[in-house]
mmCIF file of the N, C-alpha and C atoms, coordinates in Angstrom:
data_MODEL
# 
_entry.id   MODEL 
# 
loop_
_atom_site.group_PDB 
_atom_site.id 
_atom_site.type_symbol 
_atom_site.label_atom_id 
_atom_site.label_alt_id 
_atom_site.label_comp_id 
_atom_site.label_asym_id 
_atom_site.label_entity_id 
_atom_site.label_seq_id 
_atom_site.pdbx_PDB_ins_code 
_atom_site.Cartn_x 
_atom_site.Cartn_y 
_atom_site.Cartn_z 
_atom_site.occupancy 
_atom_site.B_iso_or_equiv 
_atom_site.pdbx_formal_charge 
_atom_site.auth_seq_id 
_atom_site.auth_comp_id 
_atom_site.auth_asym_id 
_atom_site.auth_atom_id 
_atom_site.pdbx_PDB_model_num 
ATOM 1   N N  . UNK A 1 1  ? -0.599  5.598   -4.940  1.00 0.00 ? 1  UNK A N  1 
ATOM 2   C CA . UNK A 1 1  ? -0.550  5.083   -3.591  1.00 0.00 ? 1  UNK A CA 1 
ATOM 3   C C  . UNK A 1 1  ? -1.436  3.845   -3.525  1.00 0.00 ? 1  UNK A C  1 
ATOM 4   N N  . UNK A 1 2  ? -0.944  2.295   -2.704  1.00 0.00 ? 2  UNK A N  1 
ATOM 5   C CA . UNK A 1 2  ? -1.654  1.797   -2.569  1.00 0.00 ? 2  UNK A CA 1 
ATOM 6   C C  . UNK A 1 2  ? -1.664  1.418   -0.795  1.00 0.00 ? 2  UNK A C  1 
ATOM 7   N N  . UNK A 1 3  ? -2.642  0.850   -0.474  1.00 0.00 ? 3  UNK A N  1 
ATOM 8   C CA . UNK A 1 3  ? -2.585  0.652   0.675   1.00 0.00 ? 3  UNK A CA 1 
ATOM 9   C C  . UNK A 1 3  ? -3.168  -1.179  0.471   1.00 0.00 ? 3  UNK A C  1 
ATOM 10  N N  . UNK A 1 4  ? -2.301  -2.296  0.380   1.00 0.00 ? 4  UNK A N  1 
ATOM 11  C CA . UNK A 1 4  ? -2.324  -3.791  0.664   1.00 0.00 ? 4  UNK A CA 1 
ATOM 12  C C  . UNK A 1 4  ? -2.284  -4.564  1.321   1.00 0.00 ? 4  UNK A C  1 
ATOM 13  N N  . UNK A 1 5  ? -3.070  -5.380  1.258   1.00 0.00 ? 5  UNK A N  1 
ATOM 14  C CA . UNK A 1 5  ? -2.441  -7.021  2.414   1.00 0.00 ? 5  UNK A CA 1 
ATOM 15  C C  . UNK A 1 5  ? -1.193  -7.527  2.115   1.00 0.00 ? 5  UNK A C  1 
ATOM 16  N N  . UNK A 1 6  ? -0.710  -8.365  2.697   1.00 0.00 ? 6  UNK A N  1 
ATOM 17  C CA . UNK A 1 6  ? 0.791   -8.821  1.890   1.00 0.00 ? 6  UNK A CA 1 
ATOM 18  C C  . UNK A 1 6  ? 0.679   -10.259 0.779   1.00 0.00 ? 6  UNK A C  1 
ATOM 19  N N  . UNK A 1 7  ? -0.572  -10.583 0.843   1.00 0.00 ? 7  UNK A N  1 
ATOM 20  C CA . UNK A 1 7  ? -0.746  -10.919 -0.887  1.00 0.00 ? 7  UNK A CA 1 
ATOM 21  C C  . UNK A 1 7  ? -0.720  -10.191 -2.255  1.00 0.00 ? 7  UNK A C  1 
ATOM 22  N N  . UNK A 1 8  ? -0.946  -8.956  -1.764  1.00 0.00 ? 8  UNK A N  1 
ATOM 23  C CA . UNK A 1 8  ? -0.746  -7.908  -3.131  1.00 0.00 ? 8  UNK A CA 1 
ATOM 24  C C  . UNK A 1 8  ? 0.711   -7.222  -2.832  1.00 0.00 ? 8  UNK A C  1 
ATOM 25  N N  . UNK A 1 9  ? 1.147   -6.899  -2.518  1.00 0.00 ? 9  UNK A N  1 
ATOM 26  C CA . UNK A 1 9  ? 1.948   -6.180  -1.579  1.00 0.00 ? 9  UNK A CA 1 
ATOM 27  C C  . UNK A 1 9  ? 3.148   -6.437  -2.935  1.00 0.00 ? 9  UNK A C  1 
ATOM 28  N N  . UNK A 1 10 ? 3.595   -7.748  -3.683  1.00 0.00 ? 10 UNK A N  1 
ATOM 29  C CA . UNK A 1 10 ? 4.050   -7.441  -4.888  1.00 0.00 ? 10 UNK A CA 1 
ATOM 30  C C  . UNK A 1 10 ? 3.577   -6.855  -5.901  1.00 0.00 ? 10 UNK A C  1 
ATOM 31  N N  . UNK A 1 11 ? 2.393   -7.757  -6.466  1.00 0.00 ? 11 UNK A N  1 
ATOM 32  C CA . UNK A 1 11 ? 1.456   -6.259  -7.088  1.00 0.00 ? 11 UNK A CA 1 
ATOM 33  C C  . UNK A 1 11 ? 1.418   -5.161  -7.380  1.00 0.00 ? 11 UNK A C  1 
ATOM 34  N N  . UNK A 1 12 ? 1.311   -4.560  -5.735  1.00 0.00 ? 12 UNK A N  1 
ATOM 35  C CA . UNK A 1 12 ? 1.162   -2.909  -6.248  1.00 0.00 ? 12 UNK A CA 1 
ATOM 36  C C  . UNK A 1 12 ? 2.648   -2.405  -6.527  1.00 0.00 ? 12 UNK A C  1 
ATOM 37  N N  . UNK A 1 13 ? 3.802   -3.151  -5.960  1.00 0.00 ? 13 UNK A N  1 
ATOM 38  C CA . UNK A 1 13 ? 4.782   -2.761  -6.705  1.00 0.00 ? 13 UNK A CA 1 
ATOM 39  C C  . UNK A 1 13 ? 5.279   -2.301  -7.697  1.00 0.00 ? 13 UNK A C  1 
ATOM 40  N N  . UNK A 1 14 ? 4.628   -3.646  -8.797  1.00 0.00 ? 14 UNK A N  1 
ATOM 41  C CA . UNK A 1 14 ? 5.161   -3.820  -9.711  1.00 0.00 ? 14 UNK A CA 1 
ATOM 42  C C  . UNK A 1 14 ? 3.913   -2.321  -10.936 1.00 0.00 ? 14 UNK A C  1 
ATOM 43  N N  . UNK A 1 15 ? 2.704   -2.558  -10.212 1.00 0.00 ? 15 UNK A N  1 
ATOM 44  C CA . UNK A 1 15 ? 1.876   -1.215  -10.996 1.00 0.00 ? 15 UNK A CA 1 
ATOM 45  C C  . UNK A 1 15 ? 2.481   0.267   -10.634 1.00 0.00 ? 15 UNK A C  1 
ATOM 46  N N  . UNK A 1 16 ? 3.246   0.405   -9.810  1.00 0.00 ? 16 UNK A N  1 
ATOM 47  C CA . UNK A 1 16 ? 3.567   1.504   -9.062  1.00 0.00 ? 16 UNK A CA 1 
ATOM 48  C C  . UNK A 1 16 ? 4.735   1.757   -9.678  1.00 0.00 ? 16 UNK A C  1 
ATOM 49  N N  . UNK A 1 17 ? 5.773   0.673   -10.051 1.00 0.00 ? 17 UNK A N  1 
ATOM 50  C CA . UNK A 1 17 ? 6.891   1.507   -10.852 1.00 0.00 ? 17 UNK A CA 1 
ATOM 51  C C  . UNK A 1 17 ? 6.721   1.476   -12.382 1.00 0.00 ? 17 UNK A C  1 
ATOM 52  N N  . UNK A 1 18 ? 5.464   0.696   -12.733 1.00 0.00 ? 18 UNK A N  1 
ATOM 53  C CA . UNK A 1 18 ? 5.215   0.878   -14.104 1.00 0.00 ? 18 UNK A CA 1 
ATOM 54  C C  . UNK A 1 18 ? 4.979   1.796   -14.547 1.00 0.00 ? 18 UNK A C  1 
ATOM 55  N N  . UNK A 1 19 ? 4.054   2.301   -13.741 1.00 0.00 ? 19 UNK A N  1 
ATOM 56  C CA . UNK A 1 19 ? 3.368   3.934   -13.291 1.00 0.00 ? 19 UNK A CA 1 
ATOM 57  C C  . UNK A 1 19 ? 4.228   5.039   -13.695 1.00 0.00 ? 19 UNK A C  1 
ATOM 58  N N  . UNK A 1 20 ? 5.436   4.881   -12.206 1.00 0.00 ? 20 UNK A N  1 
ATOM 59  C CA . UNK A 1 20 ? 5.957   6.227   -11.833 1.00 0.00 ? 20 UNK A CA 1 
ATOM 60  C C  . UNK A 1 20 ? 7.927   5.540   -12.324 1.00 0.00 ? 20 UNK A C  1 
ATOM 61  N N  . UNK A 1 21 ? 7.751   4.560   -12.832 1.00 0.00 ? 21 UNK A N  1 
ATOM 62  C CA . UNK A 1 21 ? 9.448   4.385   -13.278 1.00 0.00 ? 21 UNK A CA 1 
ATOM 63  C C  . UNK A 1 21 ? 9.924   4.266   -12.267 1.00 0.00 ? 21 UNK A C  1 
ATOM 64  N N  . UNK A 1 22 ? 9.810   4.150   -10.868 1.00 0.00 ? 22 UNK A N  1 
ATOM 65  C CA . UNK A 1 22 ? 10.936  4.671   -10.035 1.00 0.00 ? 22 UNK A CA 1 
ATOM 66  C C  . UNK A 1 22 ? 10.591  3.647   -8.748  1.00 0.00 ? 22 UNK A C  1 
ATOM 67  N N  . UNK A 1 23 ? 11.370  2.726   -7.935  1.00 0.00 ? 23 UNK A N  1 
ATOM 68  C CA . UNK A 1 23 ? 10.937  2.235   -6.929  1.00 0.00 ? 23 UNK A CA 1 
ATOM 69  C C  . UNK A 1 23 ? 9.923   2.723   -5.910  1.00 0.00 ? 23 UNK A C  1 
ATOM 70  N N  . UNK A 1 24 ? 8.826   2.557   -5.545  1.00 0.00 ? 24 UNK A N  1 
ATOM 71  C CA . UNK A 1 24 ? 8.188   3.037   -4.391  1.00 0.00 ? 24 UNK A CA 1 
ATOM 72  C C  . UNK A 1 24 ? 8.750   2.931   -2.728  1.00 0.00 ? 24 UNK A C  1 
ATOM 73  N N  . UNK A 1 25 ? 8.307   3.929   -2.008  1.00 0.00 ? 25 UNK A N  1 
ATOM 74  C CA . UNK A 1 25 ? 8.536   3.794   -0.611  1.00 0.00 ? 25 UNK A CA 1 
ATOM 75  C C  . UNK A 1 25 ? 7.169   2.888   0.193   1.00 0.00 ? 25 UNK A C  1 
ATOM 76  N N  . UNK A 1 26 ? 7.788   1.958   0.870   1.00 0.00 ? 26 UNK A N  1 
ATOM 77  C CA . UNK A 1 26 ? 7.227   0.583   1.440   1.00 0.00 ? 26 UNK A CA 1 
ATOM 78  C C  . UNK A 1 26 ? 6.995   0.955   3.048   1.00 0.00 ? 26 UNK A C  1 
ATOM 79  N N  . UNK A 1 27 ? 5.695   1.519   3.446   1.00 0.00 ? 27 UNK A N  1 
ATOM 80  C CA . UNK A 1 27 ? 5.293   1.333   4.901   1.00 0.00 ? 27 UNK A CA 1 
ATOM 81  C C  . UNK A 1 27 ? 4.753   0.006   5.870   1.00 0.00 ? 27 UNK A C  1 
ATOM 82  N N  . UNK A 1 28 ? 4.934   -0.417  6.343   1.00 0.00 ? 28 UNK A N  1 
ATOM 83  C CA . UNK A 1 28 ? 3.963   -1.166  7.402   1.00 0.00 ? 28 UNK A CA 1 
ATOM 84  C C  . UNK A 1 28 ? 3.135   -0.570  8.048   1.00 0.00 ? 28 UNK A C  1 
ATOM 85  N N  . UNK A 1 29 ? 1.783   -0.430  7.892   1.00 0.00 ? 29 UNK A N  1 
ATOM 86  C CA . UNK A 1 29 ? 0.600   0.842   8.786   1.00 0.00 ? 29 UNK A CA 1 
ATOM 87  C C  . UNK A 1 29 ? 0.448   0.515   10.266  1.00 0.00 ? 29 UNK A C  1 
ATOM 88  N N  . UNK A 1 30 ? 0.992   -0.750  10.815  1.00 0.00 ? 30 UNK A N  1 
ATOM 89  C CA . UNK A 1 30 ? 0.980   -0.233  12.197  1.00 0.00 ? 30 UNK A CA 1 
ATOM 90  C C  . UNK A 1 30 ? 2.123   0.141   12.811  1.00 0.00 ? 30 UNK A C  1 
ATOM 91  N N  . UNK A 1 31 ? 2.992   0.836   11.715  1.00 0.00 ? 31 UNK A N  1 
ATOM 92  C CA . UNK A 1 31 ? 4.007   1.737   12.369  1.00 0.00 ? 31 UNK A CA 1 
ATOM 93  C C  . UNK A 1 31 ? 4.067   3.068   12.166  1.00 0.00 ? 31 UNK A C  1 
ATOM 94  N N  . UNK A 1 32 ? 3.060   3.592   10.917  1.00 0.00 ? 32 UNK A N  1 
ATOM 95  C CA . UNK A 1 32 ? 2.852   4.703   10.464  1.00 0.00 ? 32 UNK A CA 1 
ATOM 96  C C  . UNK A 1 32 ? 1.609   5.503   10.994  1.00 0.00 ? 32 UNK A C  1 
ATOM 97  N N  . UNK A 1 33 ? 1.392   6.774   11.291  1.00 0.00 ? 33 UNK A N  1 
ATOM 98  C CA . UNK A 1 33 ? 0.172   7.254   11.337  1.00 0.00 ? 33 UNK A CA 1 
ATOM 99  C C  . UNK A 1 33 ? 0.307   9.121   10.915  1.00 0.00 ? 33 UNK A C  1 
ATOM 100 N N  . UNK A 1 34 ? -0.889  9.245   10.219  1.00 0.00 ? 34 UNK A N  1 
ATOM 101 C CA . UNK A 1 34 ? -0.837  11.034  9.565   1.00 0.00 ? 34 UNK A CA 1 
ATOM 102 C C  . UNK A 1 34 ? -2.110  11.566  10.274  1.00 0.00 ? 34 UNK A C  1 
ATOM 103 N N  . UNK A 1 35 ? -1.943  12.663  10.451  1.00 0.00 ? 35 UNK A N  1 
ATOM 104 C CA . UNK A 1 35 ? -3.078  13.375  11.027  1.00 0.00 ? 35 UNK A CA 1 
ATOM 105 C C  . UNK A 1 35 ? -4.162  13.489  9.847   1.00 0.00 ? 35 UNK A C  1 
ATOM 106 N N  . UNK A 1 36 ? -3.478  13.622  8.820   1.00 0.00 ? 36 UNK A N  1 
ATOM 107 C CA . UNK A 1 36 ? -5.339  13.996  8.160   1.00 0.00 ? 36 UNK A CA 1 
ATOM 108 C C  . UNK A 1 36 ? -5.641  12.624  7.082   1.00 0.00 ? 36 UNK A C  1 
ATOM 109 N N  . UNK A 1 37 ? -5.087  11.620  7.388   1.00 0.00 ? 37 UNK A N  1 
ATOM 110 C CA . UNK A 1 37 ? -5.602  10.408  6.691   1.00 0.00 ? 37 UNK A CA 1 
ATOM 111 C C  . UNK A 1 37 ? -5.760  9.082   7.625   1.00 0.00 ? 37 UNK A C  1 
ATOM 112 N N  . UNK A 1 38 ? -6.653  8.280   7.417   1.00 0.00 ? 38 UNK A N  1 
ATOM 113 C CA . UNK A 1 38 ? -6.594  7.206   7.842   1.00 0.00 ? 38 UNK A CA 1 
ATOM 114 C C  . UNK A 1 38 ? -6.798  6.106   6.853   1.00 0.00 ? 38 UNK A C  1 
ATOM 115 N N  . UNK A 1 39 ? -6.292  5.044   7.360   1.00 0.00 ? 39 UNK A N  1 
ATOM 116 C CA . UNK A 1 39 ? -6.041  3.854   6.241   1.00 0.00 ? 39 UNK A CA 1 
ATOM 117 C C  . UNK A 1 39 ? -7.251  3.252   5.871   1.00 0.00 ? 39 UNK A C  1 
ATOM 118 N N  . UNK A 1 40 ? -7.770  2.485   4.728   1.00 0.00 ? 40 UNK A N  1 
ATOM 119 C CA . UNK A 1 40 ? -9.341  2.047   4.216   1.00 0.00 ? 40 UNK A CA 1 
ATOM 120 C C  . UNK A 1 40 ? -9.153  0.781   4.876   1.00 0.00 ? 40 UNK A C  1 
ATOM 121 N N  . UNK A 1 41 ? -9.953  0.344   5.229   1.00 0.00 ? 41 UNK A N  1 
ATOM 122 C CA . UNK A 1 41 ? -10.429 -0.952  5.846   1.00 0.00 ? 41 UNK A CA 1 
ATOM 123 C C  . UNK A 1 41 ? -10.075 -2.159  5.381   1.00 0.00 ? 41 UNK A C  1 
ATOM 124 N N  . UNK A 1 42 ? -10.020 -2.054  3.693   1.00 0.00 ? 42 UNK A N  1 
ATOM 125 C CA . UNK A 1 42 ? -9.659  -3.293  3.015   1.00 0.00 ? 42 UNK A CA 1 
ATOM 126 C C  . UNK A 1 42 ? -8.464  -3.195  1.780   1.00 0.00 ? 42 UNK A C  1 
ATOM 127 N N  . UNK A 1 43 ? -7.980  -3.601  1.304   1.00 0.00 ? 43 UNK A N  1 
ATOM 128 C CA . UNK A 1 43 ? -6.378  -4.071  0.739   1.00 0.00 ? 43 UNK A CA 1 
ATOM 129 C C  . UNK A 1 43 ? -7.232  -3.274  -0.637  1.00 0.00 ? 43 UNK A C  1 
ATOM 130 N N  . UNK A 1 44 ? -6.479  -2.523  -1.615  1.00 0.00 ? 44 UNK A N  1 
ATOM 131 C CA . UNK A 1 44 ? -7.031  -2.292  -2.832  1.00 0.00 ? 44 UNK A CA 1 
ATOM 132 C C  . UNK A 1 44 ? -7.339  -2.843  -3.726  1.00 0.00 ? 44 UNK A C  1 
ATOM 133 N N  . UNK A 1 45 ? -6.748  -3.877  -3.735  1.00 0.00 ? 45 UNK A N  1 
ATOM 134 C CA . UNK A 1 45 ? -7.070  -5.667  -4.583  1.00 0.00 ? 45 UNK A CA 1 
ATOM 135 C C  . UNK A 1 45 ? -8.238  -6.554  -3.870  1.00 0.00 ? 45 UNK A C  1 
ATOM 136 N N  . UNK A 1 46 ? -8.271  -6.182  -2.890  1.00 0.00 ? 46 UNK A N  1 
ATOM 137 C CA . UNK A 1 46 ? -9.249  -7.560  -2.388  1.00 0.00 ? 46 UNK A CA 1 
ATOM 138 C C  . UNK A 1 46 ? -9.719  -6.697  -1.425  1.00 0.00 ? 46 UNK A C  1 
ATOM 139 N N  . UNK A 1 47 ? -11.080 -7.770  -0.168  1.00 0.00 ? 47 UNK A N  1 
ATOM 140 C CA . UNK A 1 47 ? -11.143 -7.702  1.095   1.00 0.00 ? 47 UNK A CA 1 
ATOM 141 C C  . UNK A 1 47 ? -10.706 -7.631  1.788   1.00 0.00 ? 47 UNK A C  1 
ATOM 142 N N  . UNK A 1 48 ? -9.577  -7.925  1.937   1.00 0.00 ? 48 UNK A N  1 
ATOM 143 C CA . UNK A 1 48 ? -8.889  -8.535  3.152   1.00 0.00 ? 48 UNK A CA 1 
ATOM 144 C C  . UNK A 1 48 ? -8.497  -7.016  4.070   1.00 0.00 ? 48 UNK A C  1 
ATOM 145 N N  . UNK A 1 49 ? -7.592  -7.384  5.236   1.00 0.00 ? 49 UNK A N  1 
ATOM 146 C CA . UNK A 1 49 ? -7.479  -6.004  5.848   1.00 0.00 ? 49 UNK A CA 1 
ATOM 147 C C  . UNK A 1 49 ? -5.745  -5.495  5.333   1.00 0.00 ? 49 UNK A C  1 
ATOM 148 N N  . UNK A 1 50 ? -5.561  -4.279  4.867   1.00 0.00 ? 50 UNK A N  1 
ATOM 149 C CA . UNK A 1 50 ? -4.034  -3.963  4.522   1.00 0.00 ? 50 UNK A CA 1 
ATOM 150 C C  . UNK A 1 50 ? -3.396  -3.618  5.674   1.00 0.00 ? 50 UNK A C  1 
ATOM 151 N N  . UNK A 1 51 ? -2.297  -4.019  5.266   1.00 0.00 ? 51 UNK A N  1 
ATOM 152 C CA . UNK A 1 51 ? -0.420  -3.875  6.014   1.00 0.00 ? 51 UNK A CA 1 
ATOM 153 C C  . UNK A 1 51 ? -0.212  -3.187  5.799   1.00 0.00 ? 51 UNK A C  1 
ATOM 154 N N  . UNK A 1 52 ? 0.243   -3.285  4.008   1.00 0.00 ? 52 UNK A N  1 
ATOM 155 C CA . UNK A 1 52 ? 1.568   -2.126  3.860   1.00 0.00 ? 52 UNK A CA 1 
ATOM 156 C C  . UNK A 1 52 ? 1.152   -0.861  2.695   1.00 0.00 ? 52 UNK A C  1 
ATOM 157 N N  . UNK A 1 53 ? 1.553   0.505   3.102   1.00 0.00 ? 53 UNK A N  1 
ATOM 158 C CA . UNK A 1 53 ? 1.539   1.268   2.235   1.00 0.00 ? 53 UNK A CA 1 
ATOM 159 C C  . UNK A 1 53 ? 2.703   1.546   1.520   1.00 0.00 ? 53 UNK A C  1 
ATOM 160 N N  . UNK A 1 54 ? 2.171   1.639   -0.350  1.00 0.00 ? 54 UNK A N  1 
ATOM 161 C CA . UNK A 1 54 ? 3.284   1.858   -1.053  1.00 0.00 ? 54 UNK A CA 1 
ATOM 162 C C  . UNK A 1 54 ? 2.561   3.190   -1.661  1.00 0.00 ? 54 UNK A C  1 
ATOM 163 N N  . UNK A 1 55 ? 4.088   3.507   -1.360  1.00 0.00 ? 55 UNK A N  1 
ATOM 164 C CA . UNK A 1 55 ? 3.905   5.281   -1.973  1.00 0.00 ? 55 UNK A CA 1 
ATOM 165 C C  . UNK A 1 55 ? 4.908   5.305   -2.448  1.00 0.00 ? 55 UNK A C  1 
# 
């Protein structure tokens, strides 16, 4: 799982099906929300603040 800005947002793609072989599912986080998680403050590559979750 990553959670990115949309400068990485190819990135974790491309580590994610290297990973798992298989396309990931692509969120935008201010359309998503889970009761027992909340999103980290900053992109997993950088500072910045993340968009999108790939799972």
């Amino acid at each position: 799982m990553y959670v990115v800005c949309a400068d990485h947002l190819e990135q974790a793609i491309d580590e994610f099906v290297d990973v798992y072989e298989t396309p990931p599912d692509l969120y935008e986080l201010e359309n998503v929300s889970f009761t027992d998680w909340s999103s980290p403050s900053h992109c997993t590559f950088c500072q910045k603040p993340p968009v999108y979750l790939v799972v």
